[in-house]
C-alpha positions as CSV (number, residue, x, y, z in Angstrom):
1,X,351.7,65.0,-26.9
2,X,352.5,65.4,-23.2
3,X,351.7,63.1,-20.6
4,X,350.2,63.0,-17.0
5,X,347.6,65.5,-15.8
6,X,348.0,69.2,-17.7
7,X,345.4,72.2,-16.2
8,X,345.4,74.6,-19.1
9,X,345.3,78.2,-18.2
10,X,342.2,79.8,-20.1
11,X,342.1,82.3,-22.8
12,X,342.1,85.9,-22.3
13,X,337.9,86.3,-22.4
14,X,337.0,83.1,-21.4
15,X,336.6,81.3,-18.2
16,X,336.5,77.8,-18.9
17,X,339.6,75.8,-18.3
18,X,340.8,72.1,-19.2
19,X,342.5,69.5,-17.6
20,X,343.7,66.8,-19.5
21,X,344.1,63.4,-17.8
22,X,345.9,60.3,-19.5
23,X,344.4,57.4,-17.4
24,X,341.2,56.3,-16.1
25,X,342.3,55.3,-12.6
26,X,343.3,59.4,-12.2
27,X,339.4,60.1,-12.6
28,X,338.1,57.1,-11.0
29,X,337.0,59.0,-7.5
30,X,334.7,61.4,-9.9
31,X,333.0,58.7,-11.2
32,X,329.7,59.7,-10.2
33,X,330.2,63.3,-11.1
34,X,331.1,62.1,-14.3
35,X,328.3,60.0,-15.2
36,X,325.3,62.5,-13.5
37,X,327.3,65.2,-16.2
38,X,327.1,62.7,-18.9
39,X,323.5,62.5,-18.4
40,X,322.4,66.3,-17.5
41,X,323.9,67.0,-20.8
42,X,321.6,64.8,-22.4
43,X,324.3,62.6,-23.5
44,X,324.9,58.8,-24.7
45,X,325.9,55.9,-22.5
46,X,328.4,55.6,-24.7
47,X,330.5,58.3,-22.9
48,X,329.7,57.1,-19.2
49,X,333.3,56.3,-17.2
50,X,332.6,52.5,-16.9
51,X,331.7,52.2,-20.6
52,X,334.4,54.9,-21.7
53,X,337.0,52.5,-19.1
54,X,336.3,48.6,-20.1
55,X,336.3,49.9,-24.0
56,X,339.6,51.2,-23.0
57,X,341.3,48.1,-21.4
58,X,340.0,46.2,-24.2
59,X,341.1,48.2,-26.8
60,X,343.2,51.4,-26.0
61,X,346.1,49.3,-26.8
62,X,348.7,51.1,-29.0
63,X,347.0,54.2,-28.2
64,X,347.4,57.3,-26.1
65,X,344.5,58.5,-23.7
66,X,344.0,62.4,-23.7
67,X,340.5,62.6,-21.4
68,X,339.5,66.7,-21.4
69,X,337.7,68.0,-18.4
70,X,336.3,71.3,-19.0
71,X,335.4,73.5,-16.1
72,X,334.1,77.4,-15.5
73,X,334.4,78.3,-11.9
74,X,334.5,74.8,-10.7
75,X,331.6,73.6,-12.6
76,X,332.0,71.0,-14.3
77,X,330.7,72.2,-18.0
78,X,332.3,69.8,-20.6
79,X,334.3,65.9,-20.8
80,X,335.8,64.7,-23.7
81,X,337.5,61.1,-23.8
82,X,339.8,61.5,-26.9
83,X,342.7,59.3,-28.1
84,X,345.6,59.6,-30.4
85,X,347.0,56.7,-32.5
86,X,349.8,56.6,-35.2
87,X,347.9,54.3,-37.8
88,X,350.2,53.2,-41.0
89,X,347.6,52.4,-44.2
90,X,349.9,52.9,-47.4
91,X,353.5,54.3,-47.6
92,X,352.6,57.0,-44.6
93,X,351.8,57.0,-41.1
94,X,348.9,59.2,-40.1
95,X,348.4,60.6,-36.8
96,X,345.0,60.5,-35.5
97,X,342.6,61.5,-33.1
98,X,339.0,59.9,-31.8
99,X,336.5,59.6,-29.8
100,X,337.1,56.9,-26.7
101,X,334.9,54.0,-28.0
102,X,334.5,55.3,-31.9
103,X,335.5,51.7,-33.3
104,X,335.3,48.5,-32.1
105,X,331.9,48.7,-30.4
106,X,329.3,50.5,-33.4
107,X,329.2,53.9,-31.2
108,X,327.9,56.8,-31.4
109,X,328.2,60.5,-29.2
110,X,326.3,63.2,-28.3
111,X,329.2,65.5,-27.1
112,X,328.7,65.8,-23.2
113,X,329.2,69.6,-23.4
114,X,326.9,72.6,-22.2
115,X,325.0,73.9,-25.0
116,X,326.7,77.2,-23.9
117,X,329.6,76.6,-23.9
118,X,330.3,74.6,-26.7
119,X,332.2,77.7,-28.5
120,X,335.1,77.9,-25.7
121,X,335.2,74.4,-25.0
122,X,336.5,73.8,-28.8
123,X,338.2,76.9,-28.1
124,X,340.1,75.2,-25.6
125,X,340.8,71.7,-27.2
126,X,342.4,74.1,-30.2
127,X,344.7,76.1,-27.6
128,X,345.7,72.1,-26.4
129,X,346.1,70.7,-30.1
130,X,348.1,73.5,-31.2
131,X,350.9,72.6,-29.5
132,X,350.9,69.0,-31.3
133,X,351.8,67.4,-34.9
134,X,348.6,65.4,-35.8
135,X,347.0,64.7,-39.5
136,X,343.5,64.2,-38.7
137,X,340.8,64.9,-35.9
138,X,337.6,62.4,-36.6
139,X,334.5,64.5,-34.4
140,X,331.9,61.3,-34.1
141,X,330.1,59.7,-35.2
142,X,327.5,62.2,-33.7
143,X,324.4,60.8,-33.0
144,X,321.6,61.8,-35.2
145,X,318.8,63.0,-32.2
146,X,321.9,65.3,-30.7
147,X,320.5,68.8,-30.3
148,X,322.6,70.9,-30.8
149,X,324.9,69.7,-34.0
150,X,324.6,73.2,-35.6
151,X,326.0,74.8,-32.6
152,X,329.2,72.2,-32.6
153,X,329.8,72.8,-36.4
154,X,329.9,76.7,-35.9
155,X,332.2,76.6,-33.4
156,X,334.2,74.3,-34.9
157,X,334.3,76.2,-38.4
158,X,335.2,79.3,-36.4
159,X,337.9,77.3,-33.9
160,X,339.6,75.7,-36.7
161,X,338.2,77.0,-39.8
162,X,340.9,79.0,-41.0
163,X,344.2,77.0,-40.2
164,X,342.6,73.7,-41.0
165,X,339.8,71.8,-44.0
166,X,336.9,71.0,-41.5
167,X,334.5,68.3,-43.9
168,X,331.0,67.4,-42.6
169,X,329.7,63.9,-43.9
170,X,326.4,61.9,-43.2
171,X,327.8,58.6,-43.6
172,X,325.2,56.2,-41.9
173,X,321.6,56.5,-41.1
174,X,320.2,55.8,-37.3
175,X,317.1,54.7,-36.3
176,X,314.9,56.2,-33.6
177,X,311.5,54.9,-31.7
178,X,309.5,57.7,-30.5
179,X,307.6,56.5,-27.5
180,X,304.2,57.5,-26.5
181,X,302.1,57.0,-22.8
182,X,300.8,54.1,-23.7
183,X,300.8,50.9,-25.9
184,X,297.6,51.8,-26.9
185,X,298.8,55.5,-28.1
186,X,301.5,53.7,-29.8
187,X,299.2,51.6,-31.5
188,X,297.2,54.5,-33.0
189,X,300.3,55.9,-33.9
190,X,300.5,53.3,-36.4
191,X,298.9,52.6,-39.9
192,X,296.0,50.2,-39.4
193,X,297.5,47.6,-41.5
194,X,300.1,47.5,-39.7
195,X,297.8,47.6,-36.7
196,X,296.2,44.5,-38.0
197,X,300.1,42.5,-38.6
198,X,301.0,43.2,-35.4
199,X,297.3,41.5,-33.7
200,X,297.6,38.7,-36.3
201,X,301.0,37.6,-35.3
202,X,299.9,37.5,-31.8
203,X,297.0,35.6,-32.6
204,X,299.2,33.5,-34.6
205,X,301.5,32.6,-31.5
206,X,298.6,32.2,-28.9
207,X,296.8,29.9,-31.3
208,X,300.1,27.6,-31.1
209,X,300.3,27.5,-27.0
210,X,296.8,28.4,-26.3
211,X,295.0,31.4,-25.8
212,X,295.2,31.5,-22.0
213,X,299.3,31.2,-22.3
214,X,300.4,34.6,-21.0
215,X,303.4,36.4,-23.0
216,X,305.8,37.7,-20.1
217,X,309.1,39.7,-20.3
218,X,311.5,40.1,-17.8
219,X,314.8,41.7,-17.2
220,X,318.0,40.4,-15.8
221,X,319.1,41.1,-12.5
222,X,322.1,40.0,-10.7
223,X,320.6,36.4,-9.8
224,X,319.8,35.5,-13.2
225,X,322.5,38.1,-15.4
226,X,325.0,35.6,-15.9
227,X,322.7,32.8,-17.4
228,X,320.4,35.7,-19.7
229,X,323.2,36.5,-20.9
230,X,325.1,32.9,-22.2
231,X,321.4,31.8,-23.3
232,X,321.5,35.7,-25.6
233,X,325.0,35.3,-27.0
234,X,324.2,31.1,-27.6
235,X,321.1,32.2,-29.2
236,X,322.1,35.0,-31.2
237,X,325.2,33.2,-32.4
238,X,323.3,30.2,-33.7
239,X,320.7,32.3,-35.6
240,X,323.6,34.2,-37.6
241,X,326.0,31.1,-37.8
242,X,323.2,29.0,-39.3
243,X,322.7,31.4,-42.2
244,X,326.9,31.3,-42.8
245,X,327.6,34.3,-40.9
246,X,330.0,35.1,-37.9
247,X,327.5,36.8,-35.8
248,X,328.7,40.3,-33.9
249,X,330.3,38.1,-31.2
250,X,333.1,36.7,-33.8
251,X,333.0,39.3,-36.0
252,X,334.3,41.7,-33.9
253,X,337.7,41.1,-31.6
254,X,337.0,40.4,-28.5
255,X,333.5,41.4,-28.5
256,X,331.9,38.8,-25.9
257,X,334.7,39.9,-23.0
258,X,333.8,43.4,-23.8
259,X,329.8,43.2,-23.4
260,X,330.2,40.6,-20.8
261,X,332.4,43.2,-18.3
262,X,330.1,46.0,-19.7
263,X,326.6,44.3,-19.2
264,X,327.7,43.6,-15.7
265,X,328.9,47.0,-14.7
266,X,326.5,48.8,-15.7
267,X,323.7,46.4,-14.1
268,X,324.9,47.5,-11.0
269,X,323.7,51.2,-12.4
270,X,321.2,49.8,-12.8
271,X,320.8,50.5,-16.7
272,X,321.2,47.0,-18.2
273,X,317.7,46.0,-19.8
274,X,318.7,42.3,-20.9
275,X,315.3,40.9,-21.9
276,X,314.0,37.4,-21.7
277,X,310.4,37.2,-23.8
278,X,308.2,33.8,-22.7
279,X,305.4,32.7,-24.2
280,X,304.4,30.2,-21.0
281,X,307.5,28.4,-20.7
282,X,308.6,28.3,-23.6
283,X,311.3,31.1,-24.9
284,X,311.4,33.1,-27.6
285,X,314.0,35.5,-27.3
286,X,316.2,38.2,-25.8
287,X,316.8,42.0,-26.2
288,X,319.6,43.1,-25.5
289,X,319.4,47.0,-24.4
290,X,320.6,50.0,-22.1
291,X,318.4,52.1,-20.3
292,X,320.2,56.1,-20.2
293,X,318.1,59.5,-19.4
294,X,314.9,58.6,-21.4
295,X,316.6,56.4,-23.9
296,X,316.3,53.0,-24.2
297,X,319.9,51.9,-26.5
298,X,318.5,48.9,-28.7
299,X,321.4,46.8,-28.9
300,X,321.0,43.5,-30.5
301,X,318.6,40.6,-30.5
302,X,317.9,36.8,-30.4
303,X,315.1,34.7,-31.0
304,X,314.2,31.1,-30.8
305,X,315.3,28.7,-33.9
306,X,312.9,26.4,-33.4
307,X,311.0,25.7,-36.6
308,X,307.2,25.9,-35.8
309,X,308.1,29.2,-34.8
310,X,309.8,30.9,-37.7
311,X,306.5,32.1,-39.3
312,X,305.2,34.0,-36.4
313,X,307.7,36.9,-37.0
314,X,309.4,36.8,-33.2
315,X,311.0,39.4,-34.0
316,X,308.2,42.1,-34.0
317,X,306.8,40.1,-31.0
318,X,309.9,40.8,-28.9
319,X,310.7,44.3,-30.2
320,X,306.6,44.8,-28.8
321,X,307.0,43.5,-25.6
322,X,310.4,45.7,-25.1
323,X,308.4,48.5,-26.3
324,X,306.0,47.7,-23.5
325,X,308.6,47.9,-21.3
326,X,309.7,50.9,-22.3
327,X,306.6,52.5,-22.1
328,X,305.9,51.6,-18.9
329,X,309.5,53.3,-17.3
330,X,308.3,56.5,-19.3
331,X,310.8,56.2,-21.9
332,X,310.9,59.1,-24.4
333,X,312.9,56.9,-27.5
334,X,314.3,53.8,-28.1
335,X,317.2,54.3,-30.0
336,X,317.7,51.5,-32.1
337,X,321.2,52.4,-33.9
338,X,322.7,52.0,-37.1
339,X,320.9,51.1,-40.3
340,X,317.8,51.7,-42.4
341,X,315.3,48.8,-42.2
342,X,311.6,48.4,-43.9
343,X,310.2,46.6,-41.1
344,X,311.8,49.2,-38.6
345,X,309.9,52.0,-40.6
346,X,306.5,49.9,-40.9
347,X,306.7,49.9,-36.6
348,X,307.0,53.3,-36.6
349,X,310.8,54.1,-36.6
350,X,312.0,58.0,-37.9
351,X,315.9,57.9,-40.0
352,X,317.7,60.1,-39.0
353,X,321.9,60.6,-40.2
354,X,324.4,60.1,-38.8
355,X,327.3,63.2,-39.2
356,X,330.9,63.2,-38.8
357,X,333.3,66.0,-38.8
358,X,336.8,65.6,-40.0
359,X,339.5,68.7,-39.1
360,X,342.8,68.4,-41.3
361,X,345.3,71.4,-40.8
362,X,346.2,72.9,-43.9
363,X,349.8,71.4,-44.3
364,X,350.6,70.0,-47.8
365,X,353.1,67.6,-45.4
366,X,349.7,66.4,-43.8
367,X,347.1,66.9,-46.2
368,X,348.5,64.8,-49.1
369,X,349.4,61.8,-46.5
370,X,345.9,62.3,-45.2
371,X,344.2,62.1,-48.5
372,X,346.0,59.1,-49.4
373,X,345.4,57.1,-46.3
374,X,341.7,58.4,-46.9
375,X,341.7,56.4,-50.5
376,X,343.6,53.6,-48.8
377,X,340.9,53.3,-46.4
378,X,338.0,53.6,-49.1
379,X,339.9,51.0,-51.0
380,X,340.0,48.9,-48.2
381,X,336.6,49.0,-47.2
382,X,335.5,48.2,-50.7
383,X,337.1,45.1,-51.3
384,X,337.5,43.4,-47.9
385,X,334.8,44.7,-46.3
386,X,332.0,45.2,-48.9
387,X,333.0,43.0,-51.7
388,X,334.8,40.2,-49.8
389,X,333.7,39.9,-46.2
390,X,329.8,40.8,-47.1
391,X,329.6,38.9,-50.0
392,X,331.8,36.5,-51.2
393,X,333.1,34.8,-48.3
394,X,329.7,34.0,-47.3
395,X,329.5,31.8,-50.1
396,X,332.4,29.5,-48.8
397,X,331.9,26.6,-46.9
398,X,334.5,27.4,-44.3
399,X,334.6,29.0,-40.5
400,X,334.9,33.0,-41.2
401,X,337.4,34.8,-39.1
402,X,336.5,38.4,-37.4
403,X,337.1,41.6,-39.2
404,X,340.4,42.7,-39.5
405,X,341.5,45.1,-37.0
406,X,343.0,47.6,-39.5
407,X,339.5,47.6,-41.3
408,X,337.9,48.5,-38.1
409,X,340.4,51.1,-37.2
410,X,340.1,52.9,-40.3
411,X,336.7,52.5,-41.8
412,X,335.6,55.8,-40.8
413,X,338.0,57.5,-42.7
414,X,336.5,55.5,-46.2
415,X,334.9,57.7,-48.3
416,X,331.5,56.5,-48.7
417,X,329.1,59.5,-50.2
C-alpha cells in the first residue's frame, strides 16, 4: 500500500473525498474534531483518537496504519482507523485488514460514519483498496445497539458485492442495560422476585455493619486515580488467580500498561468512571467503566475476598450502586460487553449479537489461502483456546502464561457458527 498522507480525488457523482493518514502524530492537532465526530455519530469510545493512539503504540507493531478521513465540502462526514498486517497461519501468508483496536482489547465499533453517507464512504475505501493485493477485509466486530447495520451491509454488498464474497456472521452476543429516570423506575422495571433478591441482599450487608452504615460510591479523580486503580487490578487479579485463573491483566499482553495509559488519558476527558463501592469503611469493590454520549462502557469488576462477605452477592450490590450512578448522569445504557449471563438477564439486561462482515475478492489465488488460514484459525481456537487454555490447563497446578499472540490475532477469523 502507499505511505504518507494520500487525498483521493472523488468519484464522478459523489462529493465525499478521503485522506488517508499513516500515523497518529499527523492528526494529533484534530484531536478534538475527531473525538466531537466520534461522538455526533453516535459512536463507541473505542474509536476516540487517544483510545485509537495508546492501542496503537501498544500494539500496532508489525502493522501498517491506514486512518481514512472522509470529508464532503469540508465537513468532516466519516473516520475510519484501519490496519493491514501480513499474518502467516499454515503454509500461506494472508494479508489482512482491521479495525484499529479489533484484538487485543475485547472491542467493539459502531462505524463513526453519517448515516447518509455510508454508501459513498464504502464507495470510497473501494476506489483506495483497489489499487492493493489483500486477502481479507474483517468489518467489526459491530456493536450490537449500532443503528444503522442494514444500511452498512447494503452498501457494502453493492460496493464490493460483485468482485468480492462479502459473509455476515453473529459470532458473540453483547449485553445492554437500558436505563430509566430513576432507581425506582428501574426497579419496577424488574420482576418482583427479583425485586425482593436485590432488597434481601442489601438487608443481608446492612445487618453485617449495621443498619445506619451508609453504602457510598465514588469515582476516581486525578488525586485518588492512581491508588483506585492498583487497589482494582490487586483486587481483580486475586479474585481470578485464587480460582486458578490468569485474570484479564495476564491473560492478555501487556494489558495493565495499556489500561493504565488509557484510564489516565481519558480521565482528563473526563470519561473514566473507576468506581470505589464502601459499605462505611469497609470496601467492597470496584467498577471499572467509561462514560461516552449516553453510554456507560462496563468494563470489568472487583470485589472484596474477604469471607463473611462472599454470601452477600457483591457483585449485584456494586453493579446497583453503578447503576445509581448512572442514572443520576442521565445515562441512556450501560453497555456491559461481551457474553450472555443468567444473572445479567435476571437484572434486566437485553442480548443482542454481535455481526461481523468479512470481504474476500473473488481470486482463487486469495480465496483458497484464505479459506485455509480460516480452518487454521478455527483449528486453533478449538484446541488452544477452547480445549486447552479454558479447560485443561486450569486443572494444572502451575502459573498460566497469557494467550498467545497468534490466537489473539486470528481468532476472529475461527469459524465458530
Amino acid at each position: 500500500m502507499m505511505s504518507g498522507t494520500v487525498v483521493l480525488d472523488a468519484r464522478a457523482g459523489t462529493k465525499v473525498r478521503a485522506a488517508i493518514y499513516t500515523s497518529f502524530g499527523e492528526l494529533e492537532a484534530r484531536q478534538e474534531e475527531w473525538d466531537e465526530f466520534v461522538e455526533s455519530t453516535g459512536s463507541d469510545i473505542f474509536l476516540t483518537f487517544d483510545w485509537c493512539r495508546i492501542w496503537w503504540k501498544y500494539y500496532g507493531r508489525n502493522r501498517d496504519l491506514r486512518v481514512f478521513v472522509f470529508r464532503r465540502g469540508g465537513e468532516l462526514v466519516g473516520l475510519l482507523p484501519l490496519f493491514v498486517e501480513k499474518i502467516w497461519l499454515g503454509p500461506l501468508p494472508v494479508k489482512m485488514i482491521k479495525f484499529v483496536g479489533s484484538d487485543f482489547t475485547m472491542s467493539h465499533f459502531s462505524p463513526a460514519i453519517r448515516s447518509d453517507s455510508i454508501p459513498e464512504v464504502m464507495r470510497q475505501l473501494s476506489t483506495y483498496l483497489s489499487n492493493d493485493r489483500w486477502s481479507i477485509m474483517h468489518v467489526g466486530p459491530i456493536a450490537g445497539l449500532y443503528a444503522h447495520a442494514e444500511t452498512l451491509k447494503d452498501a457494502l454488498r453493492e460496493t464490493f458485492g460483485r468482485r468480492h464474497h462479502l459473509i455476515l456472521e453473529d459470532r458473540e452476543d453483547q449485553t445492554y442495560f437500558q436505563l430509566y429516570d430513576s432507581w425506582d423506575e428501574y426497579l419496577k422495571s424488574l420482576s418482583r422476585r427479583q425485586r425482593q433478591h436485590i432488597k434481601e441482599k442489601y438487608r443481608r450487608l446492612r445487618k453485617m455493619f449495621g443498619n445506619d452504615t451508609p453504602i457510598t460510591s465514588r469515582f476516581a479523580e486525578k488525586d485518588t486515580f492512581e491508588p483506585f486503580f492498583d487497589a482494582f487490578v490487586t483486587a481483580h487479579q486475586n479474585r481470578w488467580e485464587k480460582g486458578g485463573r490468569p485474570g484479564h491483566f495476564r491473560d492478555w499482553p501487556d494489558a495493565r500498561e495499556f489500561h493504565l495509559e488509557v484510564a489516565r488519558e481519558q480521565l482528563k476527558h473526563h470519561r473514566l468512571r473507576l468506581l470505589e463501592v464502601k459499605a462505611g469503611q469497609h470496601l467492597l469493590g470496584y467498577k471499572y467503566a467509561y462514560k461516552f454520549a449516553d453510554k456507560y462502557l462496563e468494563f470489568l469488576d472487583a470485589r472484596t475476598e474477604v469471607e463473611a462477605l462472599l454470601s452477600v452477592s457483591l457483585g449485584h450490590i456494586i453493579f446497583c450502586e453503578q447503576l445509581k450512578d448512572a442514572t443520576q448522569e442521565r445515562v441512556r445504557y450501560i453497555d456491559s460487553m461481551r457474553g450472555k449471563y443468567d444473572h445479567k438477564m435476571r437484572m434486566g439486561g437485553k442480548v443482542f449479537s454481535m455481526r461481523n462482515f468479512y470481504i474476500i475478492p473473488k481470486k482463487p489465488r486469495i480465496l483458497i489461502p484464505v479459506m485455509l488460514f480460516r480452518c487454521f484459525a478455527c483449528f486453533l481456537n478449538l484446541f488452544y483456546y477452547r480445549l486447552w487454555y479454558n479447560r485443561a490447563a486450569v486443572k494444572l497446578p502451575l502459573r498460566r502464561k497469557g494467550l498467545w499472540e497468534i490466537w489473539i490475532r486470528t481468532c476472529d477469523f475461527a469459524w465458530r457458527r
